[in-house]
C-alpha positions in Angstrom: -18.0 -8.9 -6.2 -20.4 -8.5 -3.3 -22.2 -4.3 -2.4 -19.6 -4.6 0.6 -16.4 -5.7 -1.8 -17.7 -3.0 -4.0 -18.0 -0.3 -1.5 -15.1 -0.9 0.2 -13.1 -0.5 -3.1 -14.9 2.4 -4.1 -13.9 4.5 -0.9 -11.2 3.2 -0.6 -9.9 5.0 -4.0 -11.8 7.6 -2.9 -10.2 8.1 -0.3 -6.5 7.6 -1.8 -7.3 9.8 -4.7 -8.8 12.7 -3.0 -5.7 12.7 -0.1 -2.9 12.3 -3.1 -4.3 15.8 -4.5 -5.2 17.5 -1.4 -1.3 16.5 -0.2 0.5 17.5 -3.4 -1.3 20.7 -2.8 -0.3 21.4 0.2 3.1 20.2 -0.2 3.1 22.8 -3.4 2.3 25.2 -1.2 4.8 24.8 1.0 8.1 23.9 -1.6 6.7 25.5 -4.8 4.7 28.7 -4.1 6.5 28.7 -0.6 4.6 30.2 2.1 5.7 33.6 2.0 4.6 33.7 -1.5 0.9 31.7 -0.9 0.5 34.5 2.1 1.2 37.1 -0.8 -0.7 35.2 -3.2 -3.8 34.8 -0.5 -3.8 38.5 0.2 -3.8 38.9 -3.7 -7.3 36.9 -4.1 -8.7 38.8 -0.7 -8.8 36.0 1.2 -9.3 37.1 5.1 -6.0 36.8 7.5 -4.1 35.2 4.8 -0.9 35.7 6.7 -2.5 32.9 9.5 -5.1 31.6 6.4 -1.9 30.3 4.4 0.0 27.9 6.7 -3.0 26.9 8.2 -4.6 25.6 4.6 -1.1 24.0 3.4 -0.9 22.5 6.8 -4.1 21.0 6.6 -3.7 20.0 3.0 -0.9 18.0 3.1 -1.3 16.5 6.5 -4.9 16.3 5.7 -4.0 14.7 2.7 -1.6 12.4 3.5 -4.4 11.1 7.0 -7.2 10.7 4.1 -4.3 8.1 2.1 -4.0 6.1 5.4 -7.2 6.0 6.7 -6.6 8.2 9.7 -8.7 10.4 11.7 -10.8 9.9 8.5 -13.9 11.7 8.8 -12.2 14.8 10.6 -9.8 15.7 8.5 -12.2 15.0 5.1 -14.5 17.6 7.0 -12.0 20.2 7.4 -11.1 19.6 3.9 -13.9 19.7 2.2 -14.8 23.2 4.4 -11.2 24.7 2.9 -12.5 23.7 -0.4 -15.4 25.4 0.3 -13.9 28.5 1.4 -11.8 28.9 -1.7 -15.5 27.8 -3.8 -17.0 31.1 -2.0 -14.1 33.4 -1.6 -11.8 32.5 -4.7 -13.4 30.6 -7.3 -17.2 31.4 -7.7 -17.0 34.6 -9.7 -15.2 33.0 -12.1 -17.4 30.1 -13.7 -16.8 26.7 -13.7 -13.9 25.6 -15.7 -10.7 26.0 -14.3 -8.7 27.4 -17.0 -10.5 30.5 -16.2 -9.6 30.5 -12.4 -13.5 28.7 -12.1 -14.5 26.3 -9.4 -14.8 22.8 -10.8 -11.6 20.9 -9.1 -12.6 22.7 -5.6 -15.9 22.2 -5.8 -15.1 18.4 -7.1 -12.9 17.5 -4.1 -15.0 19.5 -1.6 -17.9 16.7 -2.8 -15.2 13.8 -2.6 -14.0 14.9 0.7 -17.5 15.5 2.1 -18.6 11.9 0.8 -15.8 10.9 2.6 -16.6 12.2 5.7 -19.7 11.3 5.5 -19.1 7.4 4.5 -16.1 7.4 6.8 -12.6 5.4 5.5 -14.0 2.2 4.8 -13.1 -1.5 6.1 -8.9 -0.6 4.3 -8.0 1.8 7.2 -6.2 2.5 9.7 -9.2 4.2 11.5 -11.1 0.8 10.8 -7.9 -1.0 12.1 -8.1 0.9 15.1 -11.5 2.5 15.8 -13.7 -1.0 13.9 -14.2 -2.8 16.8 -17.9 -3.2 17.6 -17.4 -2.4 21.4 -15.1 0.3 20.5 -16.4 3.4 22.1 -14.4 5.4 19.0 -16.5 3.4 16.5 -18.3 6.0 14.8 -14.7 7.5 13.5 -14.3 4.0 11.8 
């Protein structure tokens, strides 16, 4: 396999990977914790305006999620992401060390790196942004 093979496989499970968790999360959100309870649960942690901070995150997580497994709006959405990962790094997650057993940061602060390589690399030539946005005269390339 060529660097360009290589790379395009590589972001491309990236990409799959990271949007499978960040959507089961928010879909969690949404069905298991429902969002009444992730408001309560928000407020709980002392994250600010969780009443509008809970929706917003399970929205953005499982749409997010599900545009990072397609390839779509790529690089926008794995920004936002990886800044709601970051928010729950600072506000949530810090204070309590690294492993996660003990309520620590490493899955946040792993998928706020995946999705901030992916937003930085963009989907990759298996995409629907690339399908859509690749063209060289496009004048939406740099979302490719």
């Amino acid at each position: 396999m060529n660097q360009s093979t290589l790379t395009t496989t590589a972001l491309t499970i990236l990409r799959v990977i990271a949007g499978f968790l960040f959507a089961a999360h928010g879909w969690q959100k949404f069905n298991e914790f429902t969002i009444s309870g992730t408001q309560a649960s928000f407020a709980k942690m002392g994250i600010p305006a969780a009443d509008l901070a809970a929706p917003f995150v399970a929205t953005l997580e499982l749409a997010g999620g599900i545009a990072l497994i397609l390839g779509v709006l790529t690089r926008v959405f794995a920004a936002l992401l990886a800044l709601d990962m970051l928010g729950a790094f600072f506000l949530v997650h810090a204070s309590a060390g690294v492993f996660v057993g003990n309520g620590g940061y490493e899955l946040v602060l792993l998928l706020a790196a995946g999705a901030l390589a992916i937003a930085l690399a963009g989907a990759g030539r298996v995409s629907a942004d690339a399908a859509l946005f690749g063209r060289s005269n496009s004048k939406l390339k740099v979302l490719a």
